[in-house]
N, C-alpha and C positions, 0 to 999 in steps of 0.2 A: 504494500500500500504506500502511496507515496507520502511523502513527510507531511504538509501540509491538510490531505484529509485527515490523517491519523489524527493529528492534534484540535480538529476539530469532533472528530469521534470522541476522544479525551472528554473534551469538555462539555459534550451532551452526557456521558456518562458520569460526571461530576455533577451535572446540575441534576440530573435523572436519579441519583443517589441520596443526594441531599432534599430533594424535593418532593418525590414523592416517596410516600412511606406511611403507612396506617395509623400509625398512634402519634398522639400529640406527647410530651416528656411530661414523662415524673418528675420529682426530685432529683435532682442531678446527686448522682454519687458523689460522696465524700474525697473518693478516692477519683482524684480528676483523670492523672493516666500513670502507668505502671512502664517504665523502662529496663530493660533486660543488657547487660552487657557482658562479652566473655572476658575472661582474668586468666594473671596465669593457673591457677589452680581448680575453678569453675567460673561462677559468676556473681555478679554485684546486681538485684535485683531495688531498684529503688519506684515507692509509692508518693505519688506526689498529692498532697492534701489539699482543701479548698479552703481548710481549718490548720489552724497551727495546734499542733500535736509534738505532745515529750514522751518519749521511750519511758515507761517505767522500766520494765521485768520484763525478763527472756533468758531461758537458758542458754548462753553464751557458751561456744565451745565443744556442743555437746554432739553427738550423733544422731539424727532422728530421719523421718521423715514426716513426721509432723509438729509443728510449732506452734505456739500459743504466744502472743506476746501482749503486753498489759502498755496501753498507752492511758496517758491524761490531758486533757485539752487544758490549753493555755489560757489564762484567764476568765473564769468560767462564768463569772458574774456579770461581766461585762459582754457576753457575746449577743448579735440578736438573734430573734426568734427564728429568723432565716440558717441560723447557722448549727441553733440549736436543734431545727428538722435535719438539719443535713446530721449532724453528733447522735442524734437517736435513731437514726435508720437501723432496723433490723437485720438486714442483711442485702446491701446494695451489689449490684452487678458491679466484676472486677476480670478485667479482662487486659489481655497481657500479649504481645509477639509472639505467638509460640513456635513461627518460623527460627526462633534464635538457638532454638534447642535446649532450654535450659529444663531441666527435669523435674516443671512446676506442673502439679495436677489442677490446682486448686487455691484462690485466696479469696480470702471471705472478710467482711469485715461485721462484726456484732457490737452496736449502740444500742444494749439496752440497758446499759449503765451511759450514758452522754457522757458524764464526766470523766469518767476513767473506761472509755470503748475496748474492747479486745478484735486482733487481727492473726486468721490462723494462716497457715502455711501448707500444703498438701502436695511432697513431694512424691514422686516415682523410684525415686529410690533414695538410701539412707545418705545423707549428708552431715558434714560437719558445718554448724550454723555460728556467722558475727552478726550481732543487731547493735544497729545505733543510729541517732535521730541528725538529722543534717542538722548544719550549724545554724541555720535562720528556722525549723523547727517546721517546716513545711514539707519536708519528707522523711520518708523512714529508708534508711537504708541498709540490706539483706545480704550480706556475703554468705557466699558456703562454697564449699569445698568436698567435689568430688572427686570419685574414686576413677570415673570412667573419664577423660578430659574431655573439654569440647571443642570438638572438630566436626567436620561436615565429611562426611564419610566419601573416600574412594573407592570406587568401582575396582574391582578385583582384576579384571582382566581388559583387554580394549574392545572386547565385544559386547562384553556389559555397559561399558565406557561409553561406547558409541550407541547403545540403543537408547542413550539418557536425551530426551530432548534439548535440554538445558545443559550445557556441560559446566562443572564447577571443579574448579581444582580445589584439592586438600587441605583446608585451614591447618597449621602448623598443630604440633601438639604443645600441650600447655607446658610441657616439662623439659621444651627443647626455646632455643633460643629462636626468636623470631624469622631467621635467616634458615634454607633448607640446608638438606647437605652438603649440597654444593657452595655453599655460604662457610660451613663448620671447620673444624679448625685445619684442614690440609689446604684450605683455600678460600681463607677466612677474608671479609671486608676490610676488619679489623688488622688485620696482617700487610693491607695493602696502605690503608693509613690510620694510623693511633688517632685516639682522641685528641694528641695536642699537635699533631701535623695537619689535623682538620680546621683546627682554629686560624679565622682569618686577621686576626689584629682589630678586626672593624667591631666592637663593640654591639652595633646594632645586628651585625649581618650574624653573628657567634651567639644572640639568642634567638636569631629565628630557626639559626640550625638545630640547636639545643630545644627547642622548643618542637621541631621536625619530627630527629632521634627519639622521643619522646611521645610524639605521637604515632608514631610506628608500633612501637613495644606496647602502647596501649593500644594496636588497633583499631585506631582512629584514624582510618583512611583516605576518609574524606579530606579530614584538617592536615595530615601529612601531602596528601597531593597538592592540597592548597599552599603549604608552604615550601615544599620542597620545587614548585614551580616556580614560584617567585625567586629562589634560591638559584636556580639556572639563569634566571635572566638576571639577577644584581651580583652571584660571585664570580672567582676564577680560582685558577689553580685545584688545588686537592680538592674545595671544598664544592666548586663545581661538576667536578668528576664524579665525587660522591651525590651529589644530590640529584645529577641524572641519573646513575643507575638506580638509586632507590624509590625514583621516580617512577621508573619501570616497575621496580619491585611493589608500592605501594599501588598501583594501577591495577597490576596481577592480582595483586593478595583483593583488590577492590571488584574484582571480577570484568573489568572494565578489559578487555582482552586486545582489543585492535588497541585501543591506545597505547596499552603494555608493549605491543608489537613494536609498534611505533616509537617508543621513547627507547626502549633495548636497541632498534636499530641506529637510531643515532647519535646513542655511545658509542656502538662499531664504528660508525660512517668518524666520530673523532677523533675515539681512542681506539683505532684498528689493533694494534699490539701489546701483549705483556698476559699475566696472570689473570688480572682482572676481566679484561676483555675474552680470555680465553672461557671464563665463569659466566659472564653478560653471555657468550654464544651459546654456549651449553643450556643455559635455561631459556634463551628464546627458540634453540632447538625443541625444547623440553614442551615450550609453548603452544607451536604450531603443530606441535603431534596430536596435542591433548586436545586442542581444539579443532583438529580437521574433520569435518563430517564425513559419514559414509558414501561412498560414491553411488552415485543411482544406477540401477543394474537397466544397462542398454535395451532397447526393444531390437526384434530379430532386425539387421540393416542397417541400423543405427552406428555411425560413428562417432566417435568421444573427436574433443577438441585436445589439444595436447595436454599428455599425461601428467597429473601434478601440476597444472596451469594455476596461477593466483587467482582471486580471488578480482574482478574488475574493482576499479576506485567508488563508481557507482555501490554495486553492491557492498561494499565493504562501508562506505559509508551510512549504509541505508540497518545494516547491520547495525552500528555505532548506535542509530537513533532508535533500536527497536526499546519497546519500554516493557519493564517487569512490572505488573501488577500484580494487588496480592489485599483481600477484601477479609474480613471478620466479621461475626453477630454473635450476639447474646441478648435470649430472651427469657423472663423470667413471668410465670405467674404463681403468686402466693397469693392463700383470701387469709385474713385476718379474722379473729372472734374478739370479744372483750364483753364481759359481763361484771356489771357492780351490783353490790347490793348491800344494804345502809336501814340497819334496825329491820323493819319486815315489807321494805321495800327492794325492786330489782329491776335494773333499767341495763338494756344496752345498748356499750359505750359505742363500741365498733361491729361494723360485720360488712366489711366491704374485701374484691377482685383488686388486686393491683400487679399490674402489668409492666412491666419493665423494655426496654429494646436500645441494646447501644450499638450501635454498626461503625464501621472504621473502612477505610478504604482508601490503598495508597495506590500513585502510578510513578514510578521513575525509570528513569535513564541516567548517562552519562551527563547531563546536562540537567536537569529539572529531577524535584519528591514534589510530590502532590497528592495533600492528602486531605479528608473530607473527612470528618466525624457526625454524628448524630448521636443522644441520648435521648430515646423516648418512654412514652409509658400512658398509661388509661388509669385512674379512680375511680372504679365502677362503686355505685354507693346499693345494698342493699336497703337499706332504712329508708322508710318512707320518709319523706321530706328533706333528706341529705343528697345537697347536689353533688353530683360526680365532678371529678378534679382532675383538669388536665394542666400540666403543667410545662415549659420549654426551659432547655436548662441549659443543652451546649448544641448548635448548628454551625456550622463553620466551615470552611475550605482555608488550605493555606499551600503555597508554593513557595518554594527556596529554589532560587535560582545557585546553581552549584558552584560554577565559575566566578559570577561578583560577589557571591558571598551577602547576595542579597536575600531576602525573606519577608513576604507580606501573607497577613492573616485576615481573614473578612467573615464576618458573622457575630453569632452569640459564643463571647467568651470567656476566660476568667486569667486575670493577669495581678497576680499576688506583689511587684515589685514597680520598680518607674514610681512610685507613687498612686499608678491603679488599686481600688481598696476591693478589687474581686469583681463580680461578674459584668459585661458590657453590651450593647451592640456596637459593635465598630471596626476598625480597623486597627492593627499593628501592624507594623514594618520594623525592618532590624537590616541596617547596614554594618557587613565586616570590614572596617577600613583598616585592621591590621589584625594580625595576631592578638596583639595588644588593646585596641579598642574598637569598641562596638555600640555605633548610631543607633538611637530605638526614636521611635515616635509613635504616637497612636491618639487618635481622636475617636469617640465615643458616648453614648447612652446610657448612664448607669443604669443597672436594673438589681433591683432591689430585692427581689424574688423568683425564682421559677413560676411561680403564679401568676408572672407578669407573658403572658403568652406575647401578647402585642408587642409591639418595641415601643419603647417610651420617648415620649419628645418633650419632658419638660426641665430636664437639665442636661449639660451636654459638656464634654468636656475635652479638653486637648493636652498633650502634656508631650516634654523629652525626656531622652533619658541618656547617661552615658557608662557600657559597661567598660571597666578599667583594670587589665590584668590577665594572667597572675604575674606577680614579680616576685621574684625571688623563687620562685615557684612555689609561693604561701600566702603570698595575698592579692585580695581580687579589691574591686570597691565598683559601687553604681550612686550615680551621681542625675536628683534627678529636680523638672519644674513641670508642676503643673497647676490648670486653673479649670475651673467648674462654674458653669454658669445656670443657674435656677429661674427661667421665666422671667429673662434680663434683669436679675439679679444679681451679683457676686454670692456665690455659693461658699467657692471656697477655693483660695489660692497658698499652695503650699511649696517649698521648699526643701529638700533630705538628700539621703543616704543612705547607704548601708555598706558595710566593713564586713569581708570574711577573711578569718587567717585560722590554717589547717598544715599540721605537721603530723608526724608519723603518733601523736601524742597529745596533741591539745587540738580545739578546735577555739573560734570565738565567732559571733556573729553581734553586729549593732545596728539597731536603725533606729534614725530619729526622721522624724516627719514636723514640720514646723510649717504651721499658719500665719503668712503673713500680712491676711485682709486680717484676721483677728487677733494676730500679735500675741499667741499661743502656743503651747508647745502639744501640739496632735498625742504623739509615740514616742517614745523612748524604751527601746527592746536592748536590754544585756543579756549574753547567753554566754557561759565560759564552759568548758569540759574537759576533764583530765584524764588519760589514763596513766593514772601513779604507776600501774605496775602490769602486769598481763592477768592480776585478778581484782584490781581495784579502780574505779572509776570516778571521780568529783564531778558534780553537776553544778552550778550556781547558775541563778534565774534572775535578772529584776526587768520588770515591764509594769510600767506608767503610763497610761494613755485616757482619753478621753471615751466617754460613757455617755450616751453611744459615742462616734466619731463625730467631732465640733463641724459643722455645714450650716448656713442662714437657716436651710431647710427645717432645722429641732426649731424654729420658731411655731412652728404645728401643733407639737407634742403637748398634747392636752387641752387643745382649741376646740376639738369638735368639727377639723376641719381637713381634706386630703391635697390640699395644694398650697401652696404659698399664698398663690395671688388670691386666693379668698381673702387673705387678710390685708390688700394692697390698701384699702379703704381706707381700713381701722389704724394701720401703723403705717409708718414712714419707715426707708431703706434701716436708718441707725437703729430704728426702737425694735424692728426686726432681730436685726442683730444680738442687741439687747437681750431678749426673749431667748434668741439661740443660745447665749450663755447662759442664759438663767435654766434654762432646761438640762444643761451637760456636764453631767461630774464627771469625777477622778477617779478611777480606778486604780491603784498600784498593788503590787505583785512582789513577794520577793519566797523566791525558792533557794536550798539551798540539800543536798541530797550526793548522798554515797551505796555507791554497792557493790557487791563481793561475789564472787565467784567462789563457793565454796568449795567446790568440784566440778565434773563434766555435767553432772547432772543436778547439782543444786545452784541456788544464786540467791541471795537476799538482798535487797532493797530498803533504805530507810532514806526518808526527807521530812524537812520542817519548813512550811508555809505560813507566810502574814502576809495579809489583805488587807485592804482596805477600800470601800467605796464611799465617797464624799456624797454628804447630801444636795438638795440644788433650793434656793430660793422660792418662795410664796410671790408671785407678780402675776398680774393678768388674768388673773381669774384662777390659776392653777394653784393649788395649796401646796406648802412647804414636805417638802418628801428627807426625814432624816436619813443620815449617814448609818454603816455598820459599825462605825468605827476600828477598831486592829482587831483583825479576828487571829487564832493560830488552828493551823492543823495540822498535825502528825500521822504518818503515815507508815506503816511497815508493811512489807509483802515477800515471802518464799513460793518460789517458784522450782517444784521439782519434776525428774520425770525417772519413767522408768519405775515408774511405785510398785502397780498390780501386773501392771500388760507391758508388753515392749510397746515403747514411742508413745505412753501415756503420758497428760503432763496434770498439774495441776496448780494451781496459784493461790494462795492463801493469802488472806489479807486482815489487816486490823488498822484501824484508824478512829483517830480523836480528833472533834470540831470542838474547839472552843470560843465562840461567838458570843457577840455583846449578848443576848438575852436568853442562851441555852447552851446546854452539853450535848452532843451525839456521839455515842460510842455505835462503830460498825464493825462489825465480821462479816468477810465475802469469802464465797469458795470457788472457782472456777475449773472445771476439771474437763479433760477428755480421751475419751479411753477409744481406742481402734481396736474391734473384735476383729476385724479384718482388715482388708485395704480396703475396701469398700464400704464398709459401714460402722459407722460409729458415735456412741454416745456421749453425750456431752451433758451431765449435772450439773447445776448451780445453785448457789443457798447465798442468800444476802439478808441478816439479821440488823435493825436499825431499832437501837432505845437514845433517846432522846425526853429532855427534862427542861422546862423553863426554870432562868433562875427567878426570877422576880415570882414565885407562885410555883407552886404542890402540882401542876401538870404535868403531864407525862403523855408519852405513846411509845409501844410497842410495834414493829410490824416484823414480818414473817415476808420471805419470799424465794420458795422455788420454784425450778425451774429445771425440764427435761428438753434436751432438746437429740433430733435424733436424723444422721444424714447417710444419704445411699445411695452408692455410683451402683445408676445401673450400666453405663457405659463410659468411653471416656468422653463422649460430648453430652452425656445427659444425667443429670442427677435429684432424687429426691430428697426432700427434707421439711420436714412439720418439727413443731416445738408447743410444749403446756404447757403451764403453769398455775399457779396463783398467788394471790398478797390478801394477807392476812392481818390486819390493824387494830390494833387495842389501846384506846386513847382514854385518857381523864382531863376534862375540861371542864375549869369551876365546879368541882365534884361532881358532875355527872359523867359515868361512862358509855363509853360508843364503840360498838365493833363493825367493822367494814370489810367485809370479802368481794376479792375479785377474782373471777377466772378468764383466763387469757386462752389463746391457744392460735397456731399458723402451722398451714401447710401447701404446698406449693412442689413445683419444679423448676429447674434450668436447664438451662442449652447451651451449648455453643459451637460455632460454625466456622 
């Protein structure tokens, strides 16, 4: 097909993807997208959040193939209600590459504790597990370490070889040096020039190499071509030598094969002779073997053109532009129950179908990733007079242009950094003007909820941004401006940053966000982490920010009113203003936490929390809303495995709230036991006594919970869960007991 239809095929297929589709979204999953990377020893699995989330508990180090790991949401007083649906989802669709080959069955994510959620793990076979929360707290990220490494398997002979439509040559093994045999030590790269015969004197030009080198060994192919190109056209001497053949090499390992060709030959065509070149023929020998097709067996009379003849420029070009596409789904339907019942009344809470559907869909080539998402889903309401809830959460198309190192995003989206505070309609773009720095910009529609189907037009926003780094190879920084406009309004114009710095040992992340239409300080995030030792780890927290986020817009909050401009009449721009601070406390945050590894299979947990939320002012009708003042809470949690069953785990927990006008002491039990590979149970027990001090009141409650999951294949699985909460309260000496039964069950898919 010629180049030009193809690319318009593409883009009926992009819009035909994103467009038409039966369900309007859900709630958009918690878990925005899941990236898979190979390591030398297996892979680095990282979960990227919509919510900021800390690592408690995980068996660190251990053997399994299933994992359990105990997170807690960052500031939990302060979050909205929007964020809080996302922190309670029961178990949202989570979907992953599986083209990468990492030996993941399964990740689930369970909010039915919001504040401290649990995320399991469902390997295919047994792994050695690291968990640990990135440094700005918005992903989790999953090392393990397998027995089998990963590579993309060769064909045994070349008649298997050749019946592969696709040909893919053999990703190295993990326990070999990136370089093949013909690379290793009789005829090693390294042998042709040392690391200090490669260095060019030029400062700039000796960290882009360094920076190359480096993205090689990580298999980061893309960003090695990109700079090892640049490398040819500004060095000379060794260090140009070297960054065309690895040019080649990086293009090979990219599967990009013509161009491999192409850059191996003209190493020959400059450096015809010596060692080196002798190694350059031998693997673009190696090249055109692996990728020759089978010849097509002649019809009776039929003459061949000459034997072994190449391949025309045409064709071979036309080859260059063929594109790999590669499409996903995941659909989920669970119905929900929920029954209360309160002295000798009983009323039910819940009984609705919910529907889930995320689809994914990339196309690339040598040139262009183009890739198209959807999150959807239906709220089918059984109860009478409960509307059904459709909800739009992520729509989007995005294209990276390969070569400029360009990339624009367009749709419903969610951007955690630049100073965006999470979900938009709009645009992103992202220029690589170096290694070193990276252009962002994006103009946009906030949207405030999934429940907002429509696209919103009454505040609108544009903002820059500048990522910066790494230096030193440990610290990055993003540098950003932006402004918000409310129904020609000043909404909200702010000014920030954020600081990451990451060693084989610490990690640190800051960001501060500052208002300077309101001459306030938005955020201020401190996150430090240590690993003292290979079984100790220091956590320290402090975050201060604004409750909700300071915008003209909290001039609303508590008016009785859903816009701004209702109250254009009543106040003027300042008194606006006004009103928006008098609506917005303070939230501050300070954690501080240590945990041990007390074996392969145990780990304990201990942190100490103070809060505080400031109260907000009595003006305009709205009445004075007090402060918590410093609350503390203690926290301890064991997390073992290995108990009753092999790859069982369980989490134990206990904690104390001690707040301005009560005590909560809690016991949590989390457990889950694999009868099988395919099915297994998961118990839960949460006990909450609680006491006011000002007054003899009390409550008791009771809560467990079964829950219970079953691969019947490996694209489909079932899974229902009980329970109930059981509540024994005294208020002004009368008591009250409150039973509820819950109950979900449902299936998944994936495609």
């Amino acid at each position: 097909m010629p180049y030009f239809p193809r690319k318009i095929s593409l883009l009926l297929t992009v819009m035909i993807f994103v467009v038409v589709t039966p369900f309007k979204a859900h709630a958009v999953d918690i878990v925005d997208s899941v990236k898979v990377r190979p390591t030398a020893e297996g892979y680095e699995i990282t979960l990227n959040f919509l919510v900021q989330l800390r690592h408690l508990a995980s068996t660190n180090g251990s053997k399994t193939n299933d994992v359990q790991i105990q997170m807690q949401a960052l500031n939990f007083s302060a979050l909205t209600s929007d964020e809080l649906t996302l922190l309670g989802d029961t178990g949202p669709v989570v979907s992953w590459n599986r083209r990468k080959g990492a030996p993941i069955e399964d990740i689930r994510y369970d909010g039915s504790d919001p504040q401290r959620p649990l995320i399991y793990f469902l390997f295919s076979q047994e792994v050695y597990v690291k968990v640990k929360s990135s440094p700005d707290l918005r992903s989790l990220i999953v090392n393990i370490k397998t027995d089998t490494k990963p590579a993309i398997a060769e064909p045994k002979d070349e008649e298997a070889r050749n019946e592969h439509e696709d040909v893919v040559l053999p990703a190295p093994k993990s326990d070999e040096p990136l370089i093949d045999e013909e690379f290793k030590e009789d005829t090693p790269v390294s042998d042709a020039f040392s690391a200090e015969e490669v260095k060019s004197g030029d400062p700039e030009k000796d960290h882009v190499f360094s920076n190359a080198e480096m993205a090689i060994k990580q298999q980061d192919y893309d960003k090695a071509i990109q700079l090892y190109t640049k490398l040819v056209n500004i060095a000379q001497g060794a260090m140009k030598k070297r960054s065309q053949e690895m040019l080649g090499l990086a293009r090979e390992k990219n599967k990009q094969f013509a161009h491999a060709k192409a850059e191996y030959e003209k190493y020959l065509q400059d450096y015809p002779q010596g060692a080196d070149s002798d190694r350059v023929r031998q693997r673009l020998a190696g090249l055109i073997t692996a990728t020759k097709k089978p010849k097509a067996r002649l019809a009776e009379g039929e003459v061949s053109d000459k034997d072994g003849e190449e391949k025309t420029a045409d064709a071979e070009a036309e080859e260059e532009e063929e594109w790999e596409s590669r499409y996903s789904a995941n659909i989920s339907q669970i119905y929900f129950f929920d029954k209360i019942r309160t002295g000798g009344e009983s009323q039910i809470s819940r009984s609705d179908l919910d529907t889930d559907l995320d689809m994914d869909g990339r196309w690339s080539n040598e040139k262009y990733d183009i890739r198209a998402k959807y999150a959807g889903g239906y709220l089918y309401q059984f109860r009478a007079g409960e509307a059904d809830d459709d909800r739009l959460s992520r729509l989007n198309i995005q294209t990276k242009y390969k070569d400029l190192g360009f990339l624009w995003k367009l749709g419903r989206q969610t951007q955690t950094s630049g100073g965006v505070l999470g979900r938009f309609d709009g645009l992103f773009t992202s220029y690589e003007q170096s290694d070193k720095v990276k252009i962002n910009a994006v103009v946009g529609l906030p949207v405030d909820s999934s429940s907002d189907v429509d696209v919103p037009t009454e505040r609108r926003f544009a903002g820059m941004s500048l990522d910066l780094g790494k230096f030193d190879n440990k610290w990055d920084f993003n540098i950003f401006a932006i402004a918000q406009n409310n129904q020609g309004t000043t909404d909200r114009r702010a000014v920030g940053g954020e600081v990451r710095y990451f060693d084989d040992k610490k990690t640190f992340f800051s960001l501060l966000d500052y208002d300077v239409h309101f001459m306030d300080l938005n955020i201020l995030l401190l996150n430090f982490s240590w690993n003292i030792d290979e079984d100790n780890t220091l956590t320290v927290l402090f975050d201060r920010r604004k409750s909700p986020l300071l915008t003209t817009g909290n001039a609303i909050l508590g008016q009785g009113v859903n816009s701004l401009s209702d109250l254009y009449d009543d106040f003027t721009e300042e008194e606006l203003r006004k009103l928006a601070e008098d609506r917005t406390a303070v939230s501050t945050t300070g954690t501080i936490g240590i945990s041990h590894d007390i074996n392969e299979k145990m780990q304990v947990f201990a942190d100490v929390t103070v809060s505080e939320l400031t109260g907000t002012p009595a003006s305009a009708g709205v009445e004075e809303a007090p402060g918590t003042g410093y609350e503390f809470f203690y926290n301890l949690q064991l997390i073992t495995n290995d108990n009753f069953l092999e790859n069982d785990s369980i989490i134990y927990g206990a904690r104390y709230s001690d707040a301005q006008n009560s005590d909560t002491y809690t016991l949590t039990l989390n457990s889950r036991f694999p009868f099988s590979r395919d099915f297994r149970l998961s118990p839960k027990l949460r006990l909450d006594y609680r006491t006011e001090k000002d007054s003899s009141d009390h409550r008791f409650k009771t809560r467990p919970t079964l829950s219970v999951n079953y691969n019947v294949s490996k694209h489909v699985s079932l899974e229902a869960e009980a329970g109930g909460e059981l509540t024994r309260e005294t208020s002004a000496g009368e008591k009250q007991s409150t039973q509820e039964l819950f109950a979900m069950m449902g299936y998944r898919a994936n495609f």
